[in-house]
BANUTI-927094 format. One record per atom (N, C-alpha, C, O, CB): residue in three letters; atom name; x, y, z. Coordinates in steps of 0.001 Angstrom, whole numbers. Atoms other than C-alpha are relative to their C-alpha. Glycine has a CB too. Layout:
N
residuo: ALA | atomo: CA | c1: X | c2: Y | c3: Z
...
***
This chain:
74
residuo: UNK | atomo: N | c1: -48 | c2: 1438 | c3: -142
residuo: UNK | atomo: CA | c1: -44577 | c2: 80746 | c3: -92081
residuo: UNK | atomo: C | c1: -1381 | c2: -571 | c3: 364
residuo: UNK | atomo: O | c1: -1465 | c2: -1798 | c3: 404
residuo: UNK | atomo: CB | c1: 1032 | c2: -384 | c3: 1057
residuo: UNK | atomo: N | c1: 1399 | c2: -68 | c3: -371
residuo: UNK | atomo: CA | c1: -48309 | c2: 80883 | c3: -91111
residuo: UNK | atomo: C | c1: -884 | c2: -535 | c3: -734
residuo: UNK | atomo: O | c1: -1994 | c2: -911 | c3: -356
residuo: UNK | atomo: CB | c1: -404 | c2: 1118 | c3: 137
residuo: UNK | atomo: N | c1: 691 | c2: 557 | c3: 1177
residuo: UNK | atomo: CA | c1: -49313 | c2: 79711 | c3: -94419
residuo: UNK | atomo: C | c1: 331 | c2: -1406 | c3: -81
residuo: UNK | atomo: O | c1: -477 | c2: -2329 | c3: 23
residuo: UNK | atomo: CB | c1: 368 | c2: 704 | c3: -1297
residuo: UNK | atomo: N | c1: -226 | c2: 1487 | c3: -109
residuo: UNK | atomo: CA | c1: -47024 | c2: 76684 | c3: -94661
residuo: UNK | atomo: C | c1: -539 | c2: -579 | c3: 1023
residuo: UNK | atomo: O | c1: -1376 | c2: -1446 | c3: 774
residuo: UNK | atomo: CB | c1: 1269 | c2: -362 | c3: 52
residuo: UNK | atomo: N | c1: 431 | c2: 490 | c3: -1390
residuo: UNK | atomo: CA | c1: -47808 | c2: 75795 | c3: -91407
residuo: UNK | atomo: C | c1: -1105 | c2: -731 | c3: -159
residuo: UNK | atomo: O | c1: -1091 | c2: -1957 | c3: -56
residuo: UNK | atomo: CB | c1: -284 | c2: 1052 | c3: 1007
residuo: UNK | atomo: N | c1: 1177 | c2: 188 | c3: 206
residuo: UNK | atomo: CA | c1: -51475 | c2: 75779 | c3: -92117
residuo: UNK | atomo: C | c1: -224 | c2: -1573 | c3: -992
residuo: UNK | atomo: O | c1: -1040 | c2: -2492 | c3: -916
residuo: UNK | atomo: CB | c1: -466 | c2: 1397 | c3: -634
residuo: UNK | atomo: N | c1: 480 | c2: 876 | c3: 1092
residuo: UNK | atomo: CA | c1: -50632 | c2: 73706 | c3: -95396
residuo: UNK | atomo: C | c1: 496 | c2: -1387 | c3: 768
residuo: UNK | atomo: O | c1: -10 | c2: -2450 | c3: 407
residuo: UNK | atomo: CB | c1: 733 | c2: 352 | c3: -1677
residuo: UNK | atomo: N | c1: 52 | c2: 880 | c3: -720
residuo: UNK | atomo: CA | c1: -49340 | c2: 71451 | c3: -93002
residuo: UNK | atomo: C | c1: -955 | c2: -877 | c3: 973
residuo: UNK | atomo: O | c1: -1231 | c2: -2073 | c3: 1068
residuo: UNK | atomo: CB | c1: 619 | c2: 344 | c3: 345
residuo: UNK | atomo: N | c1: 1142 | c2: 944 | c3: -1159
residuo: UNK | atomo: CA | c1: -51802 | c2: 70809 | c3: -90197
residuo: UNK | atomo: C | c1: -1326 | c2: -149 | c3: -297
residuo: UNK | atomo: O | c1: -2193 | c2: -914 | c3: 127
residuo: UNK | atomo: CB | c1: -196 | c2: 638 | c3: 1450
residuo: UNK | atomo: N | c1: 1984 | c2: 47 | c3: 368
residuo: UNK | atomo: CA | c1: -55104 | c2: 71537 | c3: -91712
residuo: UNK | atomo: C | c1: -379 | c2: -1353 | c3: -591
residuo: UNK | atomo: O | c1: -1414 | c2: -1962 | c3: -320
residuo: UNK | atomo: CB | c1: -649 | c2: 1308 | c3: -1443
residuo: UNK | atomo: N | c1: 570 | c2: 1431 | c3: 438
residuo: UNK | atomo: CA | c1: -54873 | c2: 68258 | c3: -93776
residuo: UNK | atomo: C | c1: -508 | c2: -1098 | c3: 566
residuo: UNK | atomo: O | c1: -1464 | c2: -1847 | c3: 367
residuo: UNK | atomo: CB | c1: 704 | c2: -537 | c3: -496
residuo: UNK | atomo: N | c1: 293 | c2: 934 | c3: -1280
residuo: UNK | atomo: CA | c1: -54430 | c2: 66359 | c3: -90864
residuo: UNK | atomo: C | c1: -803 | c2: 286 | c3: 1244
residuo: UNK | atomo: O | c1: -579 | c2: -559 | c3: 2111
residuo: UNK | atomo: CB | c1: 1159 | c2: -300 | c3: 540
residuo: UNK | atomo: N | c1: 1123 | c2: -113 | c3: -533
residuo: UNK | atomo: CA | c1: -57283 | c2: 67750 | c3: -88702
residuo: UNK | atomo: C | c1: -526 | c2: -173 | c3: -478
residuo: UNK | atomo: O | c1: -1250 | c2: -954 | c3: 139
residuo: UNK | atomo: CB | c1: -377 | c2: 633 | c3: 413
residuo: UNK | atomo: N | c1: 1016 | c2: 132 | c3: 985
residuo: UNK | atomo: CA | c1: -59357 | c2: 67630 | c3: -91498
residuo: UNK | atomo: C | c1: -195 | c2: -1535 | c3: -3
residuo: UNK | atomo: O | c1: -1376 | c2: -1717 | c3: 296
residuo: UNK | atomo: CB | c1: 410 | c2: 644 | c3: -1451
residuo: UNK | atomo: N | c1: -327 | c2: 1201 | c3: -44
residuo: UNK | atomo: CA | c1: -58692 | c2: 63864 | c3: -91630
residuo: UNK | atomo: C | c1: -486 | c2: -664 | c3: 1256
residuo: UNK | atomo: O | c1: -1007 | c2: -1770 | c3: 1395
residuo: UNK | atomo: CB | c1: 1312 | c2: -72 | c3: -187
residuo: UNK | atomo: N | c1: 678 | c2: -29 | c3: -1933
residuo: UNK | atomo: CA | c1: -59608 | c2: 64023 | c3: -87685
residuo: UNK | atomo: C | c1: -1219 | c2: 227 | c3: 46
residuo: UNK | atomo: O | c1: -1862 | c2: -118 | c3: 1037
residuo: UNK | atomo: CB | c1: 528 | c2: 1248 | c3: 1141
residuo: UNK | atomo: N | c1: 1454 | c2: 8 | c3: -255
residuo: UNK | atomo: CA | c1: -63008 | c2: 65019 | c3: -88693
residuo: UNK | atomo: C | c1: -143 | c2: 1578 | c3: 834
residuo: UNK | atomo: O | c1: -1215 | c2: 2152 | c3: 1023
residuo: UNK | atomo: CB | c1: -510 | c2: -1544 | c3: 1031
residuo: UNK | atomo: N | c1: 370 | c2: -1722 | c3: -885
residuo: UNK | atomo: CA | c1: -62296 | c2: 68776 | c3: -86588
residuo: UNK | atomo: C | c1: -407 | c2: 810 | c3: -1356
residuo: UNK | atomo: O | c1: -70 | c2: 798 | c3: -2540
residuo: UNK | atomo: CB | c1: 1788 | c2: 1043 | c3: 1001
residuo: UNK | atomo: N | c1: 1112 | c2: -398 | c3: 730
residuo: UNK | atomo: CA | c1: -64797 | c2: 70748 | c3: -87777
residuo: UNK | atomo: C | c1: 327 | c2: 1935 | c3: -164
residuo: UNK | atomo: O | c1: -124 | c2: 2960 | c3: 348
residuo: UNK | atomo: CB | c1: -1594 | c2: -574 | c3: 1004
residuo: UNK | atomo: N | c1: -422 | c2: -1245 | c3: 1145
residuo: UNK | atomo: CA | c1: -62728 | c2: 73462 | c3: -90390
residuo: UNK | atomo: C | c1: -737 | c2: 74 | c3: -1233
residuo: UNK | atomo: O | c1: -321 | c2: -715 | c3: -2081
residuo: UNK | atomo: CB | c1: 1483 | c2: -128 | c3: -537
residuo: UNK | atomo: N | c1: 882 | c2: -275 | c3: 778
residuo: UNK | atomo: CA | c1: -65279 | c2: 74497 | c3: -92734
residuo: UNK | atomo: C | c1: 1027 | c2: 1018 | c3: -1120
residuo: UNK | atomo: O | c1: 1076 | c2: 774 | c3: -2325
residuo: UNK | atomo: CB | c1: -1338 | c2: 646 | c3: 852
residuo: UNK | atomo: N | c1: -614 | c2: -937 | c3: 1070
residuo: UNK | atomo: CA | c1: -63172 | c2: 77144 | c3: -94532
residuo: UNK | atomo: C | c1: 1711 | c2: 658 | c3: 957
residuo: UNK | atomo: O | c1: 1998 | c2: 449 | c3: 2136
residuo: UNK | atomo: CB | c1: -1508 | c2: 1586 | c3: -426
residuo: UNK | atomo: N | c1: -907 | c2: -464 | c3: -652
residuo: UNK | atomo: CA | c1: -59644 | c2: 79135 | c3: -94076
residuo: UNK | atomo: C | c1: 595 | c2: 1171 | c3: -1061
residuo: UNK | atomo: O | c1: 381 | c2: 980 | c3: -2258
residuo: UNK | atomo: CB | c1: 926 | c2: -1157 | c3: 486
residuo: UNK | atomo: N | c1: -199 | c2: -1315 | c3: 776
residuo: UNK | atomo: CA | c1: -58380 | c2: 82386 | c3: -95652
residuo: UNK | atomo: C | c1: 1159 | c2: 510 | c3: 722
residuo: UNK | atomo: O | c1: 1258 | c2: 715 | c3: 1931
residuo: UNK | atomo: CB | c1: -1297 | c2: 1079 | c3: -1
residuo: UNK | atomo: N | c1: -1193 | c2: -249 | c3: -363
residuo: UNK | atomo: CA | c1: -54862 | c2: 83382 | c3: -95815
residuo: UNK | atomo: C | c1: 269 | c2: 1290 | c3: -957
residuo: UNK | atomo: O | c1: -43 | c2: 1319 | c3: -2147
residuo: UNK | atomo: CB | c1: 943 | c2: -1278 | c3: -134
residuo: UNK | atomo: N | c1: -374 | c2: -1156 | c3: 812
residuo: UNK | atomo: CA | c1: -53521 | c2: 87006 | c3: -96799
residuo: UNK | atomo: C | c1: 1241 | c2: 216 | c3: 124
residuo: UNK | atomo: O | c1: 1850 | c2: 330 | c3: 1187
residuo: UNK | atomo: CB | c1: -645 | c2: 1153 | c3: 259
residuo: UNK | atomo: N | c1: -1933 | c2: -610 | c3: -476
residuo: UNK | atomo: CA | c1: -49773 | c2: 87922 | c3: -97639
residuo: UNK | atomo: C | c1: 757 | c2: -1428 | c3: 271
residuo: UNK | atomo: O | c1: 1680 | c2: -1364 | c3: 1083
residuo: UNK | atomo: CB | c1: 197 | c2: 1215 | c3: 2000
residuo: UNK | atomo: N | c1: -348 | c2: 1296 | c3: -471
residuo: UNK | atomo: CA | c1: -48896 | c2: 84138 | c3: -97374
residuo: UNK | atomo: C | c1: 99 | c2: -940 | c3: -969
residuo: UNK | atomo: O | c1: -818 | c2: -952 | c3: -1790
residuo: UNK | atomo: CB | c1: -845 | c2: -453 | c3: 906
residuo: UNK | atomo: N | c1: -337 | c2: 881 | c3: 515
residuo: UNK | atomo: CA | c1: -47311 | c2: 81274 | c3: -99018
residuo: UNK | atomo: C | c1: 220 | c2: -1186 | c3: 252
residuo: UNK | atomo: O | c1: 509 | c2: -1354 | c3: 1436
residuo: UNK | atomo: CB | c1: 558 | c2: 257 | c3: -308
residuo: UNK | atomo: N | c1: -159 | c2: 890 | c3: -1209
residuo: UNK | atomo: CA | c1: -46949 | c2: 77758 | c3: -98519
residuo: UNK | atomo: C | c1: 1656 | c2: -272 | c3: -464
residuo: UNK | atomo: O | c1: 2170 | c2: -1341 | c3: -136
residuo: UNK | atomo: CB | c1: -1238 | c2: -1568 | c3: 105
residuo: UNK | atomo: N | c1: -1039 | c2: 268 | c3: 623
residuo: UNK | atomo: CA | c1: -43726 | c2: 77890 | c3: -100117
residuo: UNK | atomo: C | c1: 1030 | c2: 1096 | c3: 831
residuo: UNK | atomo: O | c1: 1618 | c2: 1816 | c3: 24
residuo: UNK | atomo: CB | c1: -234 | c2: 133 | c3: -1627
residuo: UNK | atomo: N | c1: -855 | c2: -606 | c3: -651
residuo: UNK | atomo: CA | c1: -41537 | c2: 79842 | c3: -97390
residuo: UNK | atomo: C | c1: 686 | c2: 422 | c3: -142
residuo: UNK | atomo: O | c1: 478 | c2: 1603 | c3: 137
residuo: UNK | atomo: CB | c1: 325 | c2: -215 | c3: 478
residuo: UNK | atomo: N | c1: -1945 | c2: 436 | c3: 520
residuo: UNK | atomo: CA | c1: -37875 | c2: 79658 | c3: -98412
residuo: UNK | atomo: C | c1: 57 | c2: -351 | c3: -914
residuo: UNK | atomo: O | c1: 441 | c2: -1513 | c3: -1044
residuo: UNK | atomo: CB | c1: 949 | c2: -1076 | c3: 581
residuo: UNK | atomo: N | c1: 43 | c2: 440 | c3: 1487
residuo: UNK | atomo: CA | c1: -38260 | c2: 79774 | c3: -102176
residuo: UNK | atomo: C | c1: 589 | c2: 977 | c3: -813
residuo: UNK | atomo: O | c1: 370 | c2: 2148 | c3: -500
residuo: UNK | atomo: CB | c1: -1398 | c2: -246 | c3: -531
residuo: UNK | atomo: N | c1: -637 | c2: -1469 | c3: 595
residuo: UNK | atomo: CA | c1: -36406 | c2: 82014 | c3: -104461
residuo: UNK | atomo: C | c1: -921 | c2: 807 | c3: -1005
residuo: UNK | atomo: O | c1: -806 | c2: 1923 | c3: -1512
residuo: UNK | atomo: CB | c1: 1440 | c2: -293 | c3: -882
residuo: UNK | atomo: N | c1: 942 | c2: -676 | c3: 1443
residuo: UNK | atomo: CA | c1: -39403 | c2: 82319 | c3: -107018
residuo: UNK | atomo: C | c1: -1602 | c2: 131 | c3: 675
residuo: UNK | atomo: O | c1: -2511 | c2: 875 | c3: 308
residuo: UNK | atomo: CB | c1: -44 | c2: -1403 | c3: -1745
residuo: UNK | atomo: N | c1: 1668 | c2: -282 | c3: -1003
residuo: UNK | atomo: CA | c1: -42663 | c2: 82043 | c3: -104575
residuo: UNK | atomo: C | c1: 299 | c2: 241 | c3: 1443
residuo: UNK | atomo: O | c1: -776 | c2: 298 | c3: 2040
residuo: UNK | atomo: CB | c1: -1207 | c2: -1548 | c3: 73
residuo: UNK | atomo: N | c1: 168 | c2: -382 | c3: -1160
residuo: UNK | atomo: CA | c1: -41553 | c2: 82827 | c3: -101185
residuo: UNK | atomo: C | c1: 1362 | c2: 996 | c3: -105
residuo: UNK | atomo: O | c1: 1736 | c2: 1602 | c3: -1109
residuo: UNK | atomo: CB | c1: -137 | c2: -1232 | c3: 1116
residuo: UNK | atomo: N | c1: -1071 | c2: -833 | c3: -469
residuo: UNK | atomo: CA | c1: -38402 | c2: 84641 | c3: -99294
residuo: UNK | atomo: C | c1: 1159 | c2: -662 | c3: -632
residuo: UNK | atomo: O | c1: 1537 | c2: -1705 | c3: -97
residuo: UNK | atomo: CB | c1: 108 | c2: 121 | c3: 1585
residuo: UNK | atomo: N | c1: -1146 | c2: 302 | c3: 403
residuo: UNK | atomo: CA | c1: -35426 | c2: 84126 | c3: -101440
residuo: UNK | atomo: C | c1: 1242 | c2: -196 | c3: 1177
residuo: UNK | atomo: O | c1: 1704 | c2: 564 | c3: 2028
residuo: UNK | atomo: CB | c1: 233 | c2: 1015 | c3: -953
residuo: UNK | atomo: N | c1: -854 | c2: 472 | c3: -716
residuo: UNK | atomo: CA | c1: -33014 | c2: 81943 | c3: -99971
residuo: UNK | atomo: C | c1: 1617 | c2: 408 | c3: 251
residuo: UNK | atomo: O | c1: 2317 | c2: -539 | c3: 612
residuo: UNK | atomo: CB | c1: -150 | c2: -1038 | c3: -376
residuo: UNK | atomo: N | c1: -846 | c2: -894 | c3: -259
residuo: UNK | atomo: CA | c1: -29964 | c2: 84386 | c3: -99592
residuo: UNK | atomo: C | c1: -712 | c2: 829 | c3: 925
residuo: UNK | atomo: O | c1: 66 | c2: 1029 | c3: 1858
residuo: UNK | atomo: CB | c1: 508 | c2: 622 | c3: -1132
residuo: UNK | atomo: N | c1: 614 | c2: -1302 | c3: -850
residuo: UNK | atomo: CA | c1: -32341 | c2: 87081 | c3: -97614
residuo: UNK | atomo: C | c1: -568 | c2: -1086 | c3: 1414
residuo: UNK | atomo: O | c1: -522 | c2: -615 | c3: 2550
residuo: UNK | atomo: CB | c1: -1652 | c2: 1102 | c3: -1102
residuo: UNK | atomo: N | c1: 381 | c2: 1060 | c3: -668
residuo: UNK | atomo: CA | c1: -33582 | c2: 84114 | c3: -95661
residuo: UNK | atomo: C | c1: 1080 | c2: -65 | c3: 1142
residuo: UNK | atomo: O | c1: 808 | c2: 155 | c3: 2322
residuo: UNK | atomo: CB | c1: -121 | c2: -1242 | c3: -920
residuo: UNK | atomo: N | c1: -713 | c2: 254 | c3: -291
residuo: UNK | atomo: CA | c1: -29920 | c2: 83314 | c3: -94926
residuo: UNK | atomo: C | c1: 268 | c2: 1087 | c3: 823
residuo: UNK | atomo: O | c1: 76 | c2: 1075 | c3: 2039
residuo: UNK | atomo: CB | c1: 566 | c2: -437 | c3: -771
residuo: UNK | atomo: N | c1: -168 | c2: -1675 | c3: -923
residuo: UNK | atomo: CA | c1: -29018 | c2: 87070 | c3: -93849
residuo: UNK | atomo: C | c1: -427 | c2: 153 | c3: 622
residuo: UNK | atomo: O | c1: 99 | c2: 886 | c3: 1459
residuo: UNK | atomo: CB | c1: -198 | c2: 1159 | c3: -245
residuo: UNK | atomo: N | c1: 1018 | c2: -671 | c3: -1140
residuo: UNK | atomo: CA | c1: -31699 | c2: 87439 | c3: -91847
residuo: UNK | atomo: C | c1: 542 | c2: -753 | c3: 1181
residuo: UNK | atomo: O | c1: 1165 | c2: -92 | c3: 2011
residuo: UNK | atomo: CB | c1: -1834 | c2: -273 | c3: -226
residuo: UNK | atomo: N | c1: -668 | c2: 1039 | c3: -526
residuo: UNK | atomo: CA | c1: -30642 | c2: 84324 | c3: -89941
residuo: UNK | atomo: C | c1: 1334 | c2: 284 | c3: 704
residuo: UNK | atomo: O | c1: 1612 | c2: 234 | c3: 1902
residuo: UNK | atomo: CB | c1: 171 | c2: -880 | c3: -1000
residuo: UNK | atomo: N | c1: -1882 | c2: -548 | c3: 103
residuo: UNK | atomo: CA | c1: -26814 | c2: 85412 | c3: -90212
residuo: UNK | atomo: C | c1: 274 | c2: 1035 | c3: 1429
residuo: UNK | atomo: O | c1: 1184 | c2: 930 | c3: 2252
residuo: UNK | atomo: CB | c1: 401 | c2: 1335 | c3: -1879
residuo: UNK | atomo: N | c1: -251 | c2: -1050 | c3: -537
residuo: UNK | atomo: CA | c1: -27545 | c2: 88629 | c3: -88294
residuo: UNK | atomo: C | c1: -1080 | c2: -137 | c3: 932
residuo: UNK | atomo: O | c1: -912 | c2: 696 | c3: 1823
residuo: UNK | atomo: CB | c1: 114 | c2: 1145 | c3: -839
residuo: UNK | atomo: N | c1: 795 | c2: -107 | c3: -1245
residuo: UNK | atomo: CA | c1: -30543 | c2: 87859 | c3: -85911
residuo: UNK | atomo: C | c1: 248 | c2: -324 | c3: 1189
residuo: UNK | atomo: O | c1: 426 | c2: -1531 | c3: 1350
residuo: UNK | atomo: CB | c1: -893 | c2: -495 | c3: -71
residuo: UNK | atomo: N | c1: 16 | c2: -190 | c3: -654
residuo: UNK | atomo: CA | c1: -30195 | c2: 88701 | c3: -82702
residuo: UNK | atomo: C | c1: -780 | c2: -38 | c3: 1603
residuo: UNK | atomo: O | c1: -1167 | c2: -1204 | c3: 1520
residuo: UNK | atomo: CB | c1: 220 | c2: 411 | c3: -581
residuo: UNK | atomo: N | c1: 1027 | c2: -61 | c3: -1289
residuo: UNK | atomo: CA | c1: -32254 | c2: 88958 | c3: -79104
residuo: UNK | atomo: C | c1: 411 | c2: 1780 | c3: -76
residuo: UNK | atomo: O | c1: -607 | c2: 2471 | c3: -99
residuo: UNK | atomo: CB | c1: 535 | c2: -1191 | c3: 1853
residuo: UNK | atomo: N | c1: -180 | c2: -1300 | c3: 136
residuo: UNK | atomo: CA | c1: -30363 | c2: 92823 | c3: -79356
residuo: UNK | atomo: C | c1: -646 | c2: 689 | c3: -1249
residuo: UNK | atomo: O | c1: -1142 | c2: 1815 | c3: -1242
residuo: UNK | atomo: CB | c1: 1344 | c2: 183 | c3: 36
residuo: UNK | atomo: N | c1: 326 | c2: -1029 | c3: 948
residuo: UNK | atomo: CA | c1: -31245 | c2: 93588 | c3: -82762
residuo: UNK | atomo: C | c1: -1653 | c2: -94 | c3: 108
residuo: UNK | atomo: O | c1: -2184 | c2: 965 | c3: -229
residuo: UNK | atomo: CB | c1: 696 | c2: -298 | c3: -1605
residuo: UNK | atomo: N | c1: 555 | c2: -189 | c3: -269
residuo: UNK | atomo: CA | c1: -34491 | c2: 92515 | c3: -81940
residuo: UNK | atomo: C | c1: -955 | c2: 835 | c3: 830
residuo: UNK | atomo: O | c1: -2050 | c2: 1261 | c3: 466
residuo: UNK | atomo: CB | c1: 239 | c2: -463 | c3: -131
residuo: UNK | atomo: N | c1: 304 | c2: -1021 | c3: -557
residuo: UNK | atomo: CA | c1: -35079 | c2: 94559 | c3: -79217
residuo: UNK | atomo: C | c1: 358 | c2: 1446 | c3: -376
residuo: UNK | atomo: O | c1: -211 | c2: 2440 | c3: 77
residuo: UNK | atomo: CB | c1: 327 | c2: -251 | c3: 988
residuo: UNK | atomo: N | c1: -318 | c2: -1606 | c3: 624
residuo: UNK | atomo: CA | c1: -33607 | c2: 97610 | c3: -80912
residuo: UNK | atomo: C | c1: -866 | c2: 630 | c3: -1082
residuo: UNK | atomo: O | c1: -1010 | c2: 1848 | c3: -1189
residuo: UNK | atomo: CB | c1: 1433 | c2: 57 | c3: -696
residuo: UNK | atomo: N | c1: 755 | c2: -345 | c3: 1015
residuo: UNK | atomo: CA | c1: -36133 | c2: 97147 | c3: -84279
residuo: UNK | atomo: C | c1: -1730 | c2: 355 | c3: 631
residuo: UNK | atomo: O | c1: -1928 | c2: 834 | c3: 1748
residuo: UNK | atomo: CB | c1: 169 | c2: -1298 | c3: -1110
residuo: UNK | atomo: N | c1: 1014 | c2: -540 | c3: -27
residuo: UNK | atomo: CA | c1: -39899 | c2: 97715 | c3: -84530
residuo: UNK | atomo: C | c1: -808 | c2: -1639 | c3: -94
residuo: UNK | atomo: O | c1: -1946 | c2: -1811 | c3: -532
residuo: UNK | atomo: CB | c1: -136 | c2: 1261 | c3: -1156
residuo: UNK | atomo: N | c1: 259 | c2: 1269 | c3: 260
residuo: UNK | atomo: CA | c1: -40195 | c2: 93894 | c3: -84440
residuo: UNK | atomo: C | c1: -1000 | c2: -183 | c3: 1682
residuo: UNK | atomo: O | c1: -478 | c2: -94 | c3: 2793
residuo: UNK | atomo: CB | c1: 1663 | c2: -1026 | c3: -345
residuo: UNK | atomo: N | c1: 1203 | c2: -61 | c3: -822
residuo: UNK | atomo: CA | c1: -43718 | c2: 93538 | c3: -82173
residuo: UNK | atomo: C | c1: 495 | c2: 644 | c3: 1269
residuo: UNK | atomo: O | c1: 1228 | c2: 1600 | c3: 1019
residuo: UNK | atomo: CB | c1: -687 | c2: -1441 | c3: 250
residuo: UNK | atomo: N | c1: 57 | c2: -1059 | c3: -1234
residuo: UNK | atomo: CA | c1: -43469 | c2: 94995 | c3: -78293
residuo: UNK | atomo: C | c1: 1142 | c2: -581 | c3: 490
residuo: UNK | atomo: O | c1: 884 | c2: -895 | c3: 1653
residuo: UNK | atomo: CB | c1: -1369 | c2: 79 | c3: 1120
residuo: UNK | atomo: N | c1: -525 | c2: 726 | c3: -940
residuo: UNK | atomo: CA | c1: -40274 | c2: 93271 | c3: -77234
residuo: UNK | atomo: C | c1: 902 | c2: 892 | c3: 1176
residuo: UNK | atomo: O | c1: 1421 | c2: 1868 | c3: 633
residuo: UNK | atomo: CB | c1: 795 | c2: -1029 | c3: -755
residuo: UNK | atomo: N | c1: -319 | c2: -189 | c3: -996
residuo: UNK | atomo: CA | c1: -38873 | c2: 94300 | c3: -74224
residuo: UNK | atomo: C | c1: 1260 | c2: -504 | c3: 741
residuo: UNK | atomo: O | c1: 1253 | c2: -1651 | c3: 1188
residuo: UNK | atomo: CB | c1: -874 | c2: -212 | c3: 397
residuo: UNK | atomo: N | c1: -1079 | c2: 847 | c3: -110
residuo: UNK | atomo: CA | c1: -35444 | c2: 93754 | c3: -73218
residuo: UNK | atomo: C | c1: 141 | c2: -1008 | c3: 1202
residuo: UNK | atomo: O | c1: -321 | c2: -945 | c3: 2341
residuo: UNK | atomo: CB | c1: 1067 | c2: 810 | c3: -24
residuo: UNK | atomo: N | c1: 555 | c2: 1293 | c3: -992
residuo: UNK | atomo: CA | c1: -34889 | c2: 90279 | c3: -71785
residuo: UNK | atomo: C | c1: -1086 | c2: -591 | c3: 340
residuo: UNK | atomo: O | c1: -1211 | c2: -1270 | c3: 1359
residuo: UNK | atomo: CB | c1: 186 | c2: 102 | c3: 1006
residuo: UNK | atomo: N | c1: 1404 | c2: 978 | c3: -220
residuo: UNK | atomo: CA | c1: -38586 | c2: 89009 | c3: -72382
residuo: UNK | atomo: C | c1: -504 | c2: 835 | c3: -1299
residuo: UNK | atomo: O | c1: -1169 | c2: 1870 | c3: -1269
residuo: UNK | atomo: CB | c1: -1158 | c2: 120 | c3: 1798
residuo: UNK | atomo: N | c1: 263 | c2: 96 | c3: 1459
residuo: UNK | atomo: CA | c1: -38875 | c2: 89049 | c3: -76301
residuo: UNK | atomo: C | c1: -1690 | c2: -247 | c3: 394
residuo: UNK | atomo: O | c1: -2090 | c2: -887 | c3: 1367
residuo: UNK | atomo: CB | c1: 998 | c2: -1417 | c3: -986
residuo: UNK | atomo: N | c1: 1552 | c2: 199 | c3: 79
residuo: UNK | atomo: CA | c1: -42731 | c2: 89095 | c3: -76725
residuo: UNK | atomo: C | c1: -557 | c2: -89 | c3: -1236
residuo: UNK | atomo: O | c1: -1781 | c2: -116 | c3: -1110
residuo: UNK | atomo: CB | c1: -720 | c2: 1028 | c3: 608
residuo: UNK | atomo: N | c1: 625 | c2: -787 | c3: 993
residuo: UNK | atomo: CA | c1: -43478 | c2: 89717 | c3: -80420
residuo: UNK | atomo: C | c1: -1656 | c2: -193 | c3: -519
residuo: UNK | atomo: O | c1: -2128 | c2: -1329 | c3: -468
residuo: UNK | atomo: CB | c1: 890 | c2: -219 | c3: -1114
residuo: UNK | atomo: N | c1: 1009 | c2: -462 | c3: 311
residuo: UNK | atomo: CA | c1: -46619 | c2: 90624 | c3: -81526
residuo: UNK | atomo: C | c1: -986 | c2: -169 | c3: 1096
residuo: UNK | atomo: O | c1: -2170 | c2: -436 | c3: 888
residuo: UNK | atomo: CB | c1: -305 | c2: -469 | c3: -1134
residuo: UNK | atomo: N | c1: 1165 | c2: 36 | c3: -1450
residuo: UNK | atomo: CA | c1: -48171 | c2: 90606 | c3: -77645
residuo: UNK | atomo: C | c1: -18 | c2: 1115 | c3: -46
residuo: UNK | atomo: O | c1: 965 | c2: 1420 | c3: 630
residuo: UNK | atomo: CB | c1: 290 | c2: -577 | c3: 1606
residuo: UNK | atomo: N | c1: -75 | c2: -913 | c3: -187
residuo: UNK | atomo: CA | c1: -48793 | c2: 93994 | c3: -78017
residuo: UNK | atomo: C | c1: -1102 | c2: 505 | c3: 547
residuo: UNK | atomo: O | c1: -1151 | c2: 1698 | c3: 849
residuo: UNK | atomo: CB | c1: 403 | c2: 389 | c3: -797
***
């Protein structure tokens, strides 16, 4: 979501005059939740369907720690 995001706010700093000279995105779309350029919207849904604070802490999903989710503070 790191990409959309970006395609979101950068316009409007940029517009602010903050001083973004360049930006480089890898593995990223601005199209999120798309069935033909991002995460098809069924796998989207599933993921959703079945996410958890348990299954989280049970996967490989960044350092979380049960009862103080952290991800990627590792």
């Amino acid at each position: 979501m790191g990409v959309w995001a970006a395609s979101q706010v950068l316009p409007k700093l940029q517009m602010q005059h903050y001083p973004i000279s360049t930006c480089t995105a890898i593995n990223g779309t601005p199209f999120p939740i798309d069935d033909s350029r991002g995460i098809p919207v069924q796998v989207f849904r599933a993921t959703l369907n079945t996410l958890s604070e348990k299954r989280l802490i049970n996967s490989d999903y960044g350092c979380a720690v049960q009862g103080d989710i952290k991800p990627f503070s590792c």
